[in-house]
C-alpha positions as CSV (number, residue, x, y, z in Angstrom):
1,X,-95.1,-48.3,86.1
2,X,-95.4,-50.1,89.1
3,X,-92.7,-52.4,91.0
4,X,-92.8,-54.7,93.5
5,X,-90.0,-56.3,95.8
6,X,-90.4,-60.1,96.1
7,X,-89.2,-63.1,97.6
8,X,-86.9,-61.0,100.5
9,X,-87.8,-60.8,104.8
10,X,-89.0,-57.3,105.6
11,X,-87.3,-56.2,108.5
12,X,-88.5,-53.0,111.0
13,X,-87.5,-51.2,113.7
14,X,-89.9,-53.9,115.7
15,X,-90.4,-56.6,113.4
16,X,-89.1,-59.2,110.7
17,X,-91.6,-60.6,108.4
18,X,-92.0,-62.6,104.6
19,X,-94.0,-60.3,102.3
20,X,-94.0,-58.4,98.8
21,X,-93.5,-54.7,98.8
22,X,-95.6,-53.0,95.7
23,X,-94.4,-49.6,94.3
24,X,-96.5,-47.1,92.8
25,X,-94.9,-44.5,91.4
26,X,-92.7,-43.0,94.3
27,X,-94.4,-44.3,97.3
28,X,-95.1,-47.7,98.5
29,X,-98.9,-49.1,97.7
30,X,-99.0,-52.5,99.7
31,X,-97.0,-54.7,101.5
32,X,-98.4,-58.5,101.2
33,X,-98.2,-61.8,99.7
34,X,-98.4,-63.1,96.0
35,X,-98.6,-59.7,95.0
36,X,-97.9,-58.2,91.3
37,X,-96.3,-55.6,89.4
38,X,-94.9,-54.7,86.2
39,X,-91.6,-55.1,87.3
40,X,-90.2,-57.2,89.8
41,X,-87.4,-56.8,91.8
42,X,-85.4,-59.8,93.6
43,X,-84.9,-59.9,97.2
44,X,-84.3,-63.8,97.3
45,X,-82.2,-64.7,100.6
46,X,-82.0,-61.1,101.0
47,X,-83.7,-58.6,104.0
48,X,-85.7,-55.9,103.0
49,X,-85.1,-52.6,105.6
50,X,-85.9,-48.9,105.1
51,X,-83.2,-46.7,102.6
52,X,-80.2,-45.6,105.2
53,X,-80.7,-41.6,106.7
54,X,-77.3,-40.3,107.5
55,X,-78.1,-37.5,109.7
56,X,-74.4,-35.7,109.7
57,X,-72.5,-34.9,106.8
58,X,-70.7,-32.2,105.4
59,X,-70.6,-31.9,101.9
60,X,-68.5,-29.4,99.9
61,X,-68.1,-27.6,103.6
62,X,-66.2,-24.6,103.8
63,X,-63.6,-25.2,106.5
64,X,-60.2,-24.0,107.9
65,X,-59.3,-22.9,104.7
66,X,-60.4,-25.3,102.1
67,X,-63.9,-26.5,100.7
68,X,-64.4,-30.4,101.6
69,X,-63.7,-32.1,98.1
70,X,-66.8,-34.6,98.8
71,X,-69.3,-33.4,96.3
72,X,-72.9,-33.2,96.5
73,X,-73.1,-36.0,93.6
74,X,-70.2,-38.5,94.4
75,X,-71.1,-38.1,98.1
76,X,-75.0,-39.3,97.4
77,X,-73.7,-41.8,95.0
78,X,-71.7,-43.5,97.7
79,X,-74.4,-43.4,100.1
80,X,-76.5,-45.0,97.4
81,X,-74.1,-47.9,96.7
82,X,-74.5,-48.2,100.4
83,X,-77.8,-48.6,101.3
84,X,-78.1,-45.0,102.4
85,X,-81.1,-42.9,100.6
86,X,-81.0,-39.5,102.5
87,X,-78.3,-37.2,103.7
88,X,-78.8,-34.9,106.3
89,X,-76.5,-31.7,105.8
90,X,-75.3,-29.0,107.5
91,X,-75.3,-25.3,106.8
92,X,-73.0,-22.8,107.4
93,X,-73.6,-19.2,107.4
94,X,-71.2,-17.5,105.0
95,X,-69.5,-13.9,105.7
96,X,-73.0,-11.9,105.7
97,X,-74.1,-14.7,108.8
98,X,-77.5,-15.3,107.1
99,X,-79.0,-18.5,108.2
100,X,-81.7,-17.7,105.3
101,X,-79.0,-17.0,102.8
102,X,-76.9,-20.0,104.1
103,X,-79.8,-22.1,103.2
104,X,-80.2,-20.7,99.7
105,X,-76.7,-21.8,99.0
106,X,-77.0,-24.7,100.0
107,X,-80.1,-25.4,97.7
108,X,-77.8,-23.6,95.1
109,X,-75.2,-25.8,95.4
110,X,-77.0,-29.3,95.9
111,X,-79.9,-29.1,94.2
112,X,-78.3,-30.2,90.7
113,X,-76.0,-32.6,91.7
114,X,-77.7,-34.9,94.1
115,X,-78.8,-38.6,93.5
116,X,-81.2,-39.0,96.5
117,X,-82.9,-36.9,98.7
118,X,-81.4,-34.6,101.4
119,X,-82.3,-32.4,104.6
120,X,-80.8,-29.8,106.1
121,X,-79.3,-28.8,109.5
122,X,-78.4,-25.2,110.2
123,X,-75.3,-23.9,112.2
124,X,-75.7,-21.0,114.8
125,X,-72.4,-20.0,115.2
126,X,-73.0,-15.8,117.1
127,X,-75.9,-14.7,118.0
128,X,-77.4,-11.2,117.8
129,X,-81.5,-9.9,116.7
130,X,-81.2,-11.3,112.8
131,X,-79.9,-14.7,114.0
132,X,-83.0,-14.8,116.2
133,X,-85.2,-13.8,113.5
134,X,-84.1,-15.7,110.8
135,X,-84.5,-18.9,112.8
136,X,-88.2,-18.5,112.1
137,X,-87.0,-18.3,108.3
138,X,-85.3,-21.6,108.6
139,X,-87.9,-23.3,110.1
140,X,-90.3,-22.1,107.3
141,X,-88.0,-23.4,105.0
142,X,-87.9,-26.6,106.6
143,X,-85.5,-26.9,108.3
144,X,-85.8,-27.6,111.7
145,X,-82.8,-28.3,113.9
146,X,-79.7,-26.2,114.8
147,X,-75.7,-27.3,116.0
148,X,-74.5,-25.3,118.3
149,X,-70.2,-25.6,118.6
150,X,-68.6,-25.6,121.4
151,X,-65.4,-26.0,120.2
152,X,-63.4,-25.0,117.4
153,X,-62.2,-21.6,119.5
154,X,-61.9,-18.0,117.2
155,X,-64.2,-19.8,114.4
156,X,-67.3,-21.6,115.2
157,X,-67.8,-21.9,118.8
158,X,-70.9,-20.5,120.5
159,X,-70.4,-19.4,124.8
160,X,-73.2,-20.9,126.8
161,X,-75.7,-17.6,127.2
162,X,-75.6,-17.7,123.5
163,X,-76.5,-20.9,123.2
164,X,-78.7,-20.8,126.0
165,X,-80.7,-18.4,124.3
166,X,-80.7,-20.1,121.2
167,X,-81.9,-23.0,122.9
168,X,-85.0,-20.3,124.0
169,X,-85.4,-19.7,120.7
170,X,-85.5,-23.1,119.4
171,X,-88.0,-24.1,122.1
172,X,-90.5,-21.4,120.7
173,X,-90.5,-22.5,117.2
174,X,-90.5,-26.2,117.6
175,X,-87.1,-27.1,116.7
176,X,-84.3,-29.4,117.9
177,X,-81.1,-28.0,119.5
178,X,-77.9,-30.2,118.6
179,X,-74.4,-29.7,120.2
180,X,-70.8,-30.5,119.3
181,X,-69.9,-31.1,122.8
182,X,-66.4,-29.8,123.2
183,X,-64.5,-27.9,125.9
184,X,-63.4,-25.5,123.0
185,X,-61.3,-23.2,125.9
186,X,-59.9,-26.6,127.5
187,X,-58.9,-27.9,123.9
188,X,-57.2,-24.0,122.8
189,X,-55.0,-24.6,125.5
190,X,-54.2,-27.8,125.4
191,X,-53.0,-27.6,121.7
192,X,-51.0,-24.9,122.2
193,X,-49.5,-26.8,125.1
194,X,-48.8,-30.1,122.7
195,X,-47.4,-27.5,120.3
196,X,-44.9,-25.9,122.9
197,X,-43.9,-29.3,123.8
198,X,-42.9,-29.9,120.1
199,X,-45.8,-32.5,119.1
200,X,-46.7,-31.5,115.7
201,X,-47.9,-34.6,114.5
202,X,-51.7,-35.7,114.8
203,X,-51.2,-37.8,117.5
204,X,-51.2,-34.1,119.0
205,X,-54.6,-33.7,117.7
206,X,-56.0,-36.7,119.8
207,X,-53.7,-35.7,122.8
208,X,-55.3,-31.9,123.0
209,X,-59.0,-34.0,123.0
210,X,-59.1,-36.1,126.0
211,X,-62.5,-37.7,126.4
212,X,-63.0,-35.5,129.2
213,X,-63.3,-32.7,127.3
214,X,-66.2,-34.3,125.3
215,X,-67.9,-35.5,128.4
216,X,-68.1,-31.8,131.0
217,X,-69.0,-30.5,127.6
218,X,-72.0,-32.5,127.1
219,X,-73.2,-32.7,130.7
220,X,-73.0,-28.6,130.7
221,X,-75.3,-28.5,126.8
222,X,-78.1,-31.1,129.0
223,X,-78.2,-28.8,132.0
224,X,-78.6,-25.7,129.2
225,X,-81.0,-27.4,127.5
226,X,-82.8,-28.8,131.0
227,X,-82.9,-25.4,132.4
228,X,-84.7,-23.9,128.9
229,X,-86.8,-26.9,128.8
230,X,-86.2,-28.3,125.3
231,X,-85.2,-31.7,124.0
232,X,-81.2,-31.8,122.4
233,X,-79.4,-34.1,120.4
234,X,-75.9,-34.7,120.7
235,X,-73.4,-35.8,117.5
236,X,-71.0,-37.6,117.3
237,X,-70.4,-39.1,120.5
238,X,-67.3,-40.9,120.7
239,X,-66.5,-41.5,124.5
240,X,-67.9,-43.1,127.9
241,X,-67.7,-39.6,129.4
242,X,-70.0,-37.9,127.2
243,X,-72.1,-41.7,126.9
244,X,-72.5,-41.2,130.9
245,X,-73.8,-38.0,130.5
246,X,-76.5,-38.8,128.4
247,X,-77.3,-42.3,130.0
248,X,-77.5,-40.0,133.2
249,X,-80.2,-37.3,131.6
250,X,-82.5,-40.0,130.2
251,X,-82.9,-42.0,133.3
252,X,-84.0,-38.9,134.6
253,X,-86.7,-38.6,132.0
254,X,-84.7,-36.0,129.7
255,X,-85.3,-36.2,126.2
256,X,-81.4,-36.3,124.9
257,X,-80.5,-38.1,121.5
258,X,-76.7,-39.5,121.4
259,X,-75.3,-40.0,117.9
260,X,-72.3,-42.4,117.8
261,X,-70.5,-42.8,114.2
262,X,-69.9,-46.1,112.5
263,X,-65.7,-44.6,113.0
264,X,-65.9,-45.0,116.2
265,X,-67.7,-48.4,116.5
266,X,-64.8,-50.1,114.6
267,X,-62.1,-47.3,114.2
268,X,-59.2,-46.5,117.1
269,X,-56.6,-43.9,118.5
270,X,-54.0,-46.4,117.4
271,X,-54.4,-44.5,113.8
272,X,-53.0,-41.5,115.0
273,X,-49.8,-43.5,116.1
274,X,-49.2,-44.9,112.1
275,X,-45.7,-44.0,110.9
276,X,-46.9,-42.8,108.1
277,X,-48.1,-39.0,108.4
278,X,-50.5,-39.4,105.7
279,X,-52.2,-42.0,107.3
280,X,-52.7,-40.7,110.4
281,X,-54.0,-37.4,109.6
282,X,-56.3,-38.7,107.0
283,X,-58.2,-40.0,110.4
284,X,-58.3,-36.5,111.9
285,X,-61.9,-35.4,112.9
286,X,-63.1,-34.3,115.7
287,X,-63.9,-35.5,118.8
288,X,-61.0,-38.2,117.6
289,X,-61.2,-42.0,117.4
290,X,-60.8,-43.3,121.4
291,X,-59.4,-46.6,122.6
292,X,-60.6,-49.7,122.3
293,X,-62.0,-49.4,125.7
294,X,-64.9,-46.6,124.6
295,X,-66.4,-48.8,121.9
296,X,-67.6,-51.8,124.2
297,X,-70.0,-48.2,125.9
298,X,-71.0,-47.2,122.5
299,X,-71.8,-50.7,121.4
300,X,-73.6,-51.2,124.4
301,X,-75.8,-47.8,124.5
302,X,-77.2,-48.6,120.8
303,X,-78.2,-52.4,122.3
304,X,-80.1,-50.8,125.1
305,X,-81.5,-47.3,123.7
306,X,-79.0,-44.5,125.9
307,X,-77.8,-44.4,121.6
308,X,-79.9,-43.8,119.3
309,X,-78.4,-43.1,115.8
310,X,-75.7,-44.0,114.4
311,X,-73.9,-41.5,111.2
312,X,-70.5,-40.8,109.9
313,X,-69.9,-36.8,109.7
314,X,-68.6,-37.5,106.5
315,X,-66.6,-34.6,105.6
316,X,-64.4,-35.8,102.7
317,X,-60.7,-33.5,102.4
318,X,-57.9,-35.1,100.5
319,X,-54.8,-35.7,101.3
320,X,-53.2,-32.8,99.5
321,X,-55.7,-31.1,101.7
322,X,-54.9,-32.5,104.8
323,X,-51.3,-31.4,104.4
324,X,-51.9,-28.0,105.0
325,X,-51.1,-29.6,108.9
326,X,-47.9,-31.2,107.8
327,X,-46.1,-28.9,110.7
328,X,-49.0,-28.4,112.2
329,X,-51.7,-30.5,113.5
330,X,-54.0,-27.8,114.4
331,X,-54.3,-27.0,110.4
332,X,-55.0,-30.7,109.4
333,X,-58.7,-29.6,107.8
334,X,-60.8,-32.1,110.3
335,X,-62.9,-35.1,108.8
336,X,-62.9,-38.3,107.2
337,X,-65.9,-40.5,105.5
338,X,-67.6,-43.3,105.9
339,X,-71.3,-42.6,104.2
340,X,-71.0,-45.6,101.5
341,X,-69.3,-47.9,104.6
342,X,-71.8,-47.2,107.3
343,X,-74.4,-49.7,106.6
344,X,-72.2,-52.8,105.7
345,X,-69.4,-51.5,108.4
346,X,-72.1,-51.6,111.1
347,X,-73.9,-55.1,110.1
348,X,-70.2,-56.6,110.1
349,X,-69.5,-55.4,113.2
350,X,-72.8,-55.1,115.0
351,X,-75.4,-57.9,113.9
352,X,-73.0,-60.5,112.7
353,X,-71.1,-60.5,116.4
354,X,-74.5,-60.5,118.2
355,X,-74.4,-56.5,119.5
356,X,-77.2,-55.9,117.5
357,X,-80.5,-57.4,116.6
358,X,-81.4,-56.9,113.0
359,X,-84.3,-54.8,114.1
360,X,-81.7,-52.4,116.3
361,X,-79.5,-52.4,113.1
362,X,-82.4,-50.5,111.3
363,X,-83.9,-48.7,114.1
364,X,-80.1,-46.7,114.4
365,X,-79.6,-46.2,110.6
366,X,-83.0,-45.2,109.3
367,X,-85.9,-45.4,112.1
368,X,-84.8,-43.9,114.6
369,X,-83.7,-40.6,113.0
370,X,-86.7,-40.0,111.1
371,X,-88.7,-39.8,113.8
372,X,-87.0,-37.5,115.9
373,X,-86.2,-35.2,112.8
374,X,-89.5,-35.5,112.7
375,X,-90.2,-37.4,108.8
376,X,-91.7,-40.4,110.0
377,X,-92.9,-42.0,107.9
378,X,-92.7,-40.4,105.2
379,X,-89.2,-41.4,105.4
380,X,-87.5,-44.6,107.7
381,X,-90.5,-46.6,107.1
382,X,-91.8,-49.3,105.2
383,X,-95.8,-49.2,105.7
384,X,-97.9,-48.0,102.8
385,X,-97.9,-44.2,101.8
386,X,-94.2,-44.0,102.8
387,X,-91.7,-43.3,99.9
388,X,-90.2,-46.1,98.6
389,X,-86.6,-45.4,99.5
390,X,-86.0,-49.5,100.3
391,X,-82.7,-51.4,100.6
392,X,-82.8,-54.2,99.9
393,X,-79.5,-55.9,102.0
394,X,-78.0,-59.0,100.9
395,X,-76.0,-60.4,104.4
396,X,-73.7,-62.6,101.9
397,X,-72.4,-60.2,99.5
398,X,-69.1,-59.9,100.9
399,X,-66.5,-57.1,99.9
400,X,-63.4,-55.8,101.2
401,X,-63.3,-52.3,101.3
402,X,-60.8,-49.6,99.5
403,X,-60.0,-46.5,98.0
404,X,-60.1,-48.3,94.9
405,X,-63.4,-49.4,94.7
406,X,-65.7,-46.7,96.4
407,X,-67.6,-44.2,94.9
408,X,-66.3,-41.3,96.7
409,X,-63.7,-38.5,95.1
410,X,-60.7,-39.0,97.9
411,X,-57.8,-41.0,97.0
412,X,-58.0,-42.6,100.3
413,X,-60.5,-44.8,102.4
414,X,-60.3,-44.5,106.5
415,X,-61.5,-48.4,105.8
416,X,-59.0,-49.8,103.6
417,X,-58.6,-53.3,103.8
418,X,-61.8,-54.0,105.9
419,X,-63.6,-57.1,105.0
420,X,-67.6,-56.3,105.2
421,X,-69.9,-59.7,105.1
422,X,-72.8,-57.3,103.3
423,X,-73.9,-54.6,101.0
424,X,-76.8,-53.9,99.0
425,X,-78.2,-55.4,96.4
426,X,-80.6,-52.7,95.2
427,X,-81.0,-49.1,96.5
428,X,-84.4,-47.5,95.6
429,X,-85.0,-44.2,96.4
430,X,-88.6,-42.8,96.3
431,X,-89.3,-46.2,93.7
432,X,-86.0,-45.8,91.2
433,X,-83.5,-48.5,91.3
434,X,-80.3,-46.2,91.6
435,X,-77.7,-48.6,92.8
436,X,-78.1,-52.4,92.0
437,X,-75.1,-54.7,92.4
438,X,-72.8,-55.7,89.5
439,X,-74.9,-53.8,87.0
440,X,-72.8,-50.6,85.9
441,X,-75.1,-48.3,87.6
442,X,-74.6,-44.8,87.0
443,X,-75.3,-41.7,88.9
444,X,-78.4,-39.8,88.7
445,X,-77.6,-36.3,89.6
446,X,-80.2,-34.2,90.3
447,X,-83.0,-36.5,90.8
448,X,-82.7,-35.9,94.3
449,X,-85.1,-33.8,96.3
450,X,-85.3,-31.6,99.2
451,X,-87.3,-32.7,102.1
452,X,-88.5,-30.5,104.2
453,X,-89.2,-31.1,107.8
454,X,-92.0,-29.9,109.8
455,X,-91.0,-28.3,113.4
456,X,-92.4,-29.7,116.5
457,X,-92.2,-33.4,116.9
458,X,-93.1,-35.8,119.5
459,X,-90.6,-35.0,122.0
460,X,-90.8,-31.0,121.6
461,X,-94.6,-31.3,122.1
462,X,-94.5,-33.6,125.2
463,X,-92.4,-30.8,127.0
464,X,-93.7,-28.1,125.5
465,X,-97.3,-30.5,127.2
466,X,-95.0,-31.3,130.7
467,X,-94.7,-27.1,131.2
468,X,-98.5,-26.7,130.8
469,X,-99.8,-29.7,132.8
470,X,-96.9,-28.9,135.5
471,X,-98.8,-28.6,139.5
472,X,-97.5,-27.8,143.1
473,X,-98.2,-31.7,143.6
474,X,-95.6,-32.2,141.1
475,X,-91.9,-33.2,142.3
476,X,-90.3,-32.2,139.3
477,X,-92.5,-29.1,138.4
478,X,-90.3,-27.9,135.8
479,X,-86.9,-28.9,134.8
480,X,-84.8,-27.5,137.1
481,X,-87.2,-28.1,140.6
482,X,-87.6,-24.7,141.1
483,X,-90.3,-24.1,143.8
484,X,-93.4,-22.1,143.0
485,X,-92.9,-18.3,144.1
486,X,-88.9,-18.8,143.6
């Protein structure tokens, strides 16, 4: 049965234009006027965009001690109800450190319960000759980039000449390096030092993670990935330091990805400073929210490109959860949430202020992602032969948002009492109406499906192009000007 989306403007990563978008089956047919189908679906006064990607999230993640309580079902649901029509997940190896075996769980664990479609990322957290050899596996299971951590000291942190020569590795098999870019030695010692100086609470948290931290951190992962000559993506980038850092690599033609989250666009470090202990640990993720003074820079890299994506590293723990810090801020399991928000959080607070065009609005929650993950356009498209994962966005559906009313599992929203000017009216993924506005929708779990993403995109073939084309007449002959014969 065929559908077809009328009477709404279609809206791009370059473009905003007045036409019908036809449905066949699970992919879109034609986009056009006056066209029919057997269903039709209203997008009167409403915009038309490609289905959200959040491209960090960490569903049911093992971690410090506890499993996240965000299922792989209520946390797709709320990214339906959002606008969002693919997750992007990470991995963890488990005790035996397969990356091949980490992935099977994770298809194990998702595969019944999801209500859209999802992606994986894959954690290197050691390194040694499986590691290496399994990265292969991943890749031929589609999955194509890897987080590195440099933080979380004793657990999940890498040192630089392993990731260094994971960042090797990733350049041979076409594959996207991505860093949590934390001082993870600086930040051991500075909690301990908040600790000894009797700050327990998790204010200590945000103390122990200055912004400088995030910023040397990220400059040292570019030179790393410079040196190997491989293109690297950054998450969650909450801070002008590490902001500088990438603005800095790309005007000198580096091919670095920042990923700001919708948190830290709207969110601040006054949470941490709440009376109440509950509230301010429920806001504990790392890097932490910054000042006011950091947002204006974030706000202002997605306007002019040094940003590129913006997601939420929704990693949903409850508060009974988050108590397991109560003396201790260093054992407050880290996250918070934000994938049914994101969309209606960042129109509110982007497009409807002026910070963002409607076209950049898209471009950071869909367009921009797919390509570099390298899905486009399969997915963060609207052209024909794309799936039909389509919001459609209604800019005057206004709702304020609370624990009480989203779709996620926590007894708490980071959002509470925010007033969004926008939501979605429908959310179709791959052509199925799965959220639609005041109609009792219902979750669909496990009608999602894995996507699979080929390795070398774009930007890993134009270096992998720059090395083989590189000259003695060249300046920069390779990336770190070494001279020929050195």
């Amino acid at each position: 049965m065929s559908k077809v989306i009328k009477g709404g403007t279609i809206v791009t990563a370059d473009r905003q234009y007045t036409a019908d978008v036809l449905i066949e089956g699970e992919t879109i047919a034609e986009i056009g006027e006056n066209l029919k189908g057997d269903e039709v679906i209203d997008a009167e006064g409403a915009y038309v965009i490609p289905g959200g990607i959040d491209p960090h999230t960490h569903m049911e993640m093992p971690f410090m001690g506890t499993t996240a309580a965000e299922t792989f079902e209520s946390g797709t649901w709320a990214a339906a109800a959002g606008g969002t029509t693919m997750l992007i997940d990470f991995c963890l190896p488990g005790e035996d450190g397969s990356i091949k075996n980490a992935i099977n769980e994770w298809h194990r664990k998702s595969a019944p319960q999801i209500c859209s479609d999802i992606g994986y990322h894959m954690a290197v957290t050691g390194w040694n000759e499986n590691i290496f050899e399994e990265m292969k596996d991943a890749v031929d299971m589609g999955v194509n980039s890897f987080k590195h951590f440099m933080a979380y000291k004793g657990a999940l942190m890498i040192e630089d000449d392993e990731m260094f020569a994971s960042f090797q590795r990733c350049k041979e098999l076409g594959a996207l390096p991505m860093v949590h870019a934390e001082n993870g030695d600086v930040v051991d010692l500075l909690q301990k030092k908040m600790l000894a100086e009797g700050i327990t609470g998790p204010e200590g948290h945000a103390y122990s993670r200055p912004p400088e931290v995030e910023g040397e951190a990220a400059n040292r992962a570019i030179m790393i990935a410079d040196a190997v000559g491989t293109p690297l993506y950054i998450v969650h980038v909450s801070c002008e330091q590490a902001h500088e850092a990438i603005r800095r690599a790309r005007q000198k033609g580096h091919r670095v990805y920042g990923e700001p989250l919708a948190q830290y666009l709207v969110l601040d470090d006054s949470e941490y400073l709440n009376k109440d202990w509950d509230h301010a640990a429920r806001r504990v993720m790392s890097p932490p929210f910054r000042s006011k003074e950091h947002q204006d820079g974030l706000w202002a890299g997605l306007a002019s490109g040094s940003l590129q994506v913006v997601a939420t590293d929704h990693a949903g723990f409850n508060t009974e959860q988050k108590r397991a810090g109560r003396d201790n801020f260093c054992l407050i399991p880290n996250g918070t949430t934000g994938v049914e928000e994101r969309l209606a959080v960042l129109w509110t607070f982007g497009v409807e202020t002026g910070r963002l065009t409607p076209e950049e609005f898209v471009a950071v929650t869909s367009t921009n992602i797919a390509k570099i993950l390298n899905i486009y356009p399969k997915k963060g498209a609207l052209v024909p032969g794309a799936d039909a994962d389509i919001t459609v966005w209604d800019p005057k559906l206004k709702k304020t948002l609370s624990a009480s009313t989203h779709k996620s599992v926590l007894d708490y929203s980071v959002w509470e009492g925010i007033e969004v000017l926008a939501q979605a009216r429908y959310t179709l993924s791959r052509g199925d109406v799965i959220w639609a506005w005041g109609q009792n929708s219902q979750p669909q779990p496990g009608r999602g499906k894995f996507v699979p993403r080929p390795a070398f995109s774009s930007a890993a073939k134009a270096l992998s192009q720059w090395k083989e084309l590189n000259s003695p007449r060249m300046v920069r002959r390779d990336p770190l000007n070494i001279p020929a014969g050195v």
